[in-house]
C-alpha positions as CSV (number, residue, x, y, z in Angstrom):
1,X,20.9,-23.5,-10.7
2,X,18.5,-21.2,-12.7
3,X,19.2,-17.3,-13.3
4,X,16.6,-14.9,-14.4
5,X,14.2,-11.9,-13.9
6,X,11.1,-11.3,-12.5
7,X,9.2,-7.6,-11.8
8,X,7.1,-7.7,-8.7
9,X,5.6,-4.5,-7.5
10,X,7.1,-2.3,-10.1
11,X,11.0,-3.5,-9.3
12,X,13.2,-5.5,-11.4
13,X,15.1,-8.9,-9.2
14,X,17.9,-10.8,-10.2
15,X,17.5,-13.8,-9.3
16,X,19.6,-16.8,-8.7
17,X,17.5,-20.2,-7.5
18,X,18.8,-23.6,-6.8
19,X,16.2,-25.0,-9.2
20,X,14.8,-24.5,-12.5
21,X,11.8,-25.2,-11.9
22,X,11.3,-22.3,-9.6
23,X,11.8,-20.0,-12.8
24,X,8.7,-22.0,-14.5
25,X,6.9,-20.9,-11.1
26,X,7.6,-17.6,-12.1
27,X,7.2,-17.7,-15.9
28,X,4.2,-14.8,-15.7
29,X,6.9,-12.1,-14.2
30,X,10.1,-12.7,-16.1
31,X,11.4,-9.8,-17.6
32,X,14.7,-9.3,-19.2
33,X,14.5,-5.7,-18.1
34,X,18.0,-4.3,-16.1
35,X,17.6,-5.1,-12.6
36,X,17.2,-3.0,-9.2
37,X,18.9,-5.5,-7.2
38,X,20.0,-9.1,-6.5
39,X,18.8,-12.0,-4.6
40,X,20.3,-15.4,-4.8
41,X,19.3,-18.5,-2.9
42,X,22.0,-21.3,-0.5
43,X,22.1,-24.4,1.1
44,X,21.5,-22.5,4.4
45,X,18.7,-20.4,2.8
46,X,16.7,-23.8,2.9
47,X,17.2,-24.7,6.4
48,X,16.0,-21.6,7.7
49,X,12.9,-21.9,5.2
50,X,12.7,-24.7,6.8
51,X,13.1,-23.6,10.8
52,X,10.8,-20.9,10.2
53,X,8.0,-22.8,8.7
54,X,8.5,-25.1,11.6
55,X,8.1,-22.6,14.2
56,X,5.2,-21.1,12.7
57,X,3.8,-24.3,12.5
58,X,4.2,-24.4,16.5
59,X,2.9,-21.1,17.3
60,X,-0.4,-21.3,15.7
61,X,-0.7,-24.8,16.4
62,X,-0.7,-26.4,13.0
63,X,0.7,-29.5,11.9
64,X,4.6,-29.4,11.1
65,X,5.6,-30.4,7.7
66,X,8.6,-30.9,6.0
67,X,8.7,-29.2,2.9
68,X,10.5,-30.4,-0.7
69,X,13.6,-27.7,-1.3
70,X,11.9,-26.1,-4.5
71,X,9.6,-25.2,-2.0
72,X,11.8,-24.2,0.6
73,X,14.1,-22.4,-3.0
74,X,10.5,-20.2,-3.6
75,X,9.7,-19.3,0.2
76,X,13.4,-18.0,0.4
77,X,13.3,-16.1,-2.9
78,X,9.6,-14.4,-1.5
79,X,11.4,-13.2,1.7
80,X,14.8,-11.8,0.1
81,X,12.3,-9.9,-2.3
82,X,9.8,-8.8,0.4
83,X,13.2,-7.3,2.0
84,X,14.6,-5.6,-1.2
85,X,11.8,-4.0,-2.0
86,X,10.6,-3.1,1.9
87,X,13.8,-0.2,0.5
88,X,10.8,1.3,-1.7
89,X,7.8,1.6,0.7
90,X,6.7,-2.0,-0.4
91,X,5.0,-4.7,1.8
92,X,3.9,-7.6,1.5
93,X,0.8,-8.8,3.4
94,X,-0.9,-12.1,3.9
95,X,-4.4,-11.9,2.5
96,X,-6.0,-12.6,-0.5
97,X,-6.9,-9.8,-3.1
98,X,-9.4,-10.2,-5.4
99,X,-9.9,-7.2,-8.4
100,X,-13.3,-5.7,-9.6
101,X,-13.6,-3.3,-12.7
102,X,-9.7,-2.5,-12.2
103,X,-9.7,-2.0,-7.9
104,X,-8.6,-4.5,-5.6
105,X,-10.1,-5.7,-2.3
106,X,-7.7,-7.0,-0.1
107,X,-9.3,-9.6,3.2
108,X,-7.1,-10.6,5.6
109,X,-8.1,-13.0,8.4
110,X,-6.5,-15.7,11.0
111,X,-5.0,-19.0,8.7
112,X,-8.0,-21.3,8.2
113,X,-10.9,-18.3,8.2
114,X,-11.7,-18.3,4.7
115,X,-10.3,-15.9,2.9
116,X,-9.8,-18.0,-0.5
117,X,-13.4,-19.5,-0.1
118,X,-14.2,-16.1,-0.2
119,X,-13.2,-14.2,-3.2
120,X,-13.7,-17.6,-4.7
121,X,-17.6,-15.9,-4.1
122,X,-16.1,-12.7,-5.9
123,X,-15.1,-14.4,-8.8
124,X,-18.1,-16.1,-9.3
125,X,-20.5,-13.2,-8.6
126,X,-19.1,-10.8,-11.1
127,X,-17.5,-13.2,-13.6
128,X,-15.2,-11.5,-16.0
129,X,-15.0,-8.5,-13.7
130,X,-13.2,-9.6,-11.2
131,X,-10.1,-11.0,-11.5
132,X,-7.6,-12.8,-8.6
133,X,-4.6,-10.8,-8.0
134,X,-2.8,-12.8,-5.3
135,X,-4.5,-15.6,-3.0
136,X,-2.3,-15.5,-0.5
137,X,0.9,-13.1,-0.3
138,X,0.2,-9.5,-2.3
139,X,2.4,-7.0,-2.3
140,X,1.4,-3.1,-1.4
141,X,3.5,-0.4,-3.1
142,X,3.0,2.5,-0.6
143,X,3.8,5.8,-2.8
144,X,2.6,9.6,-2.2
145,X,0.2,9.5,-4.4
146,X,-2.2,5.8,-3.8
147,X,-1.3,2.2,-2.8
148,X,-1.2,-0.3,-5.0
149,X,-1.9,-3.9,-4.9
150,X,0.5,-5.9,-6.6
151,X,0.4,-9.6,-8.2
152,X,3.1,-11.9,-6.9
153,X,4.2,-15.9,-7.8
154,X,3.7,-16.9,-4.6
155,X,0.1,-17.2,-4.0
156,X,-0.8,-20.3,-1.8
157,X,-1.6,-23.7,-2.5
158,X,-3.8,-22.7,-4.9
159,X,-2.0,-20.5,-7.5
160,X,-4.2,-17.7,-8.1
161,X,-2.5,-14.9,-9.1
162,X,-2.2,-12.0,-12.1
163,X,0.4,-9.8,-13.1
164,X,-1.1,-6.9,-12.1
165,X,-0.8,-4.3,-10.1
166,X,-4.6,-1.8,-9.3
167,X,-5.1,0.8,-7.0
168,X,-6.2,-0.3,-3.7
169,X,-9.9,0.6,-2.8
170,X,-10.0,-1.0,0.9
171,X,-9.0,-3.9,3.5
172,X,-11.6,-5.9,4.9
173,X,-11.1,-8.3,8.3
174,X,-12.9,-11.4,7.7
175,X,-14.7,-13.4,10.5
176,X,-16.7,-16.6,10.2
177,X,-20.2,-15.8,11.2
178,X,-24.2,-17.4,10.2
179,X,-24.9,-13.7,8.7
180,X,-23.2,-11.8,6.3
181,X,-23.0,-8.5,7.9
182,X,-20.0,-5.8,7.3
183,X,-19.0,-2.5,8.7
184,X,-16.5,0.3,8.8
185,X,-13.5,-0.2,11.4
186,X,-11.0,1.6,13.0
187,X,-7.7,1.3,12.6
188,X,-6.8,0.2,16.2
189,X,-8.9,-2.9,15.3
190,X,-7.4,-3.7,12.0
191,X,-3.7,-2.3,12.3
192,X,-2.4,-5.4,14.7
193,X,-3.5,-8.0,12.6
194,X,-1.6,-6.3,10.0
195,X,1.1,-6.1,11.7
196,X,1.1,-9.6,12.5
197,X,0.1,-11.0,9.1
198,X,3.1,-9.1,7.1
199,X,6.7,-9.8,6.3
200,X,8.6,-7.1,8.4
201,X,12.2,-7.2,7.4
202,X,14.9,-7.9,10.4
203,X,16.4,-4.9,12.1
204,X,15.0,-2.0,14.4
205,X,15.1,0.6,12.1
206,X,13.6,-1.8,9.7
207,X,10.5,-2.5,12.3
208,X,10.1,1.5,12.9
209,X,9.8,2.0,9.2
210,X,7.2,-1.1,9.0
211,X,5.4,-0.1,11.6
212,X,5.0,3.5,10.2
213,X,4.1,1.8,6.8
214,X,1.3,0.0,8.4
215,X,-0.2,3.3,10.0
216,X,-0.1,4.9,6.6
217,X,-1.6,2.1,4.8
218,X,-4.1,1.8,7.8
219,X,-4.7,5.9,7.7
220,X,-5.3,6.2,3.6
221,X,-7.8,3.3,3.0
222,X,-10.6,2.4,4.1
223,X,-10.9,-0.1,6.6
224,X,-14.2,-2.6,7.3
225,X,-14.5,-6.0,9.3
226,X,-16.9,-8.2,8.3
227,X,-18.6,-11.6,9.5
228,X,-19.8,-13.8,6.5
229,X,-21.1,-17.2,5.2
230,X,-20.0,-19.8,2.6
231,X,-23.5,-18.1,0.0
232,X,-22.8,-16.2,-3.0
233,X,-24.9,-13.1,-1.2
234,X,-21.3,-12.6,1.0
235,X,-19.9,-11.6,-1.9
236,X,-22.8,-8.9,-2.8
237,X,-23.0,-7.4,0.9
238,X,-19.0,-7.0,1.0
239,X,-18.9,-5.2,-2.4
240,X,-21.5,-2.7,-2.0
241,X,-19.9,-1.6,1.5
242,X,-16.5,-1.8,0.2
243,X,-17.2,0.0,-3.3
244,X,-19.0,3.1,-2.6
């Protein structure tokens, strides 16, 4: 059993795993700062970690895998966190968020696309500049004022993340294509794929309110789809569309 703190998003969670080593995982957001609510991890947490990656698996025809339980004690943490804080207009999204000069660009895209290939192209086009906020699950703190994109532990098999959170200066739906070319989208193209890709917390007044969350996020930034290559230049054509 481990007990500790972590701040995601601008919220304090105390947290009880099943393993110490998940609080190593996430050593970058302890705080020992009072908490805004509890989460705590069981034996049945794990199973349904474990039936849910399963079906997921099945639905968009990957291979099924049998995870270790630290694994199975992180995934469960992520989704009793994503549900807490859904309480303060907080989502979180699969995509991978990539920070330049302090504003985050946020790609989403089908599992497999490329999104980590590339703001991998970010981070090597404007070095120091740009740094990785979350590679895989970021949280959005909706508030009256801007969005913010928020670092997170969980951030895919390759562990990019910061302990950050910037304001969010667009979305961007990534397709494979032999050009890099990008352009400005509507929301009806862009709001069911985010719908899909984030965590909506059980319940119907829960799926109302995410829904209305979406459209929000959808209606304040702006929104771009894009078809791009594997070269460096990807990187360049996304940024000027996406920063002016």
């Amino acid at each position: 059993m481990a007990e500790f703190r972590i701040r995601i998003a601008g919220r304090v969670a105390a947290v009880s795993s099943l393993f110490e080593s998940t609080r190593d995982y996430c050593r970058a957001y302890l705080t020992e700062d009072s908490p805004d609510f509890s989460v705590a991890v069981t034996r049945e947490d794990l199973a349904f970690e474990q039936e849910d990656a399963i079906r997921e698996a099945r639905e968009e025809g990957f291979r099924v895998r049998i995870f270790p339980e630290p694994f199975l004690d992180r995934a469960a943490i992520q989704r009793k966190v994503a549900e807490n804080l859904f309480r303060w207009d907080t989502l979180l999204l699969h995509g991978s968020t990539v920070a330049v000069d302090g504003e985050g660009y946020l790609f989403a895209a089908k599992s497999g696309t490329g999104k980590s290939t590339h703001t991998r192209l970010w981070r090597e086009a404007f070095g120091e500049r740009a740094v990785m906020v979350n590679d895989d699950k970021p949280f959005l703190r909706i508030t009256g004022e801007e969005i913010l994109v928020c670092g997170a532990p969980w951030s895919g098999k390759h562990g990019l993340d910061t302990n950050i959170s910037v304001p969010l200066k667009g979305i961007c739906l990534l397709e494979r294509g032999p050009e890099n070319r990008i352009r400005p989208a509507e929301p009806g193209e862009i709001v069911p794929i985010l719908r899909h890709q984030g965590c909506c917390p059980r319940g119907p007044a829960c799926r109302s309110r995410y829904g209305e969350l979406i459209d929000i996020l959808a209606a304040r930034t702006p929104l771009w789809r894009m078809e791009c290559n594997k070269d460096i230049r990807a990187a360049w054509v996304a940024y000027e569309a996406m920063s002016r």
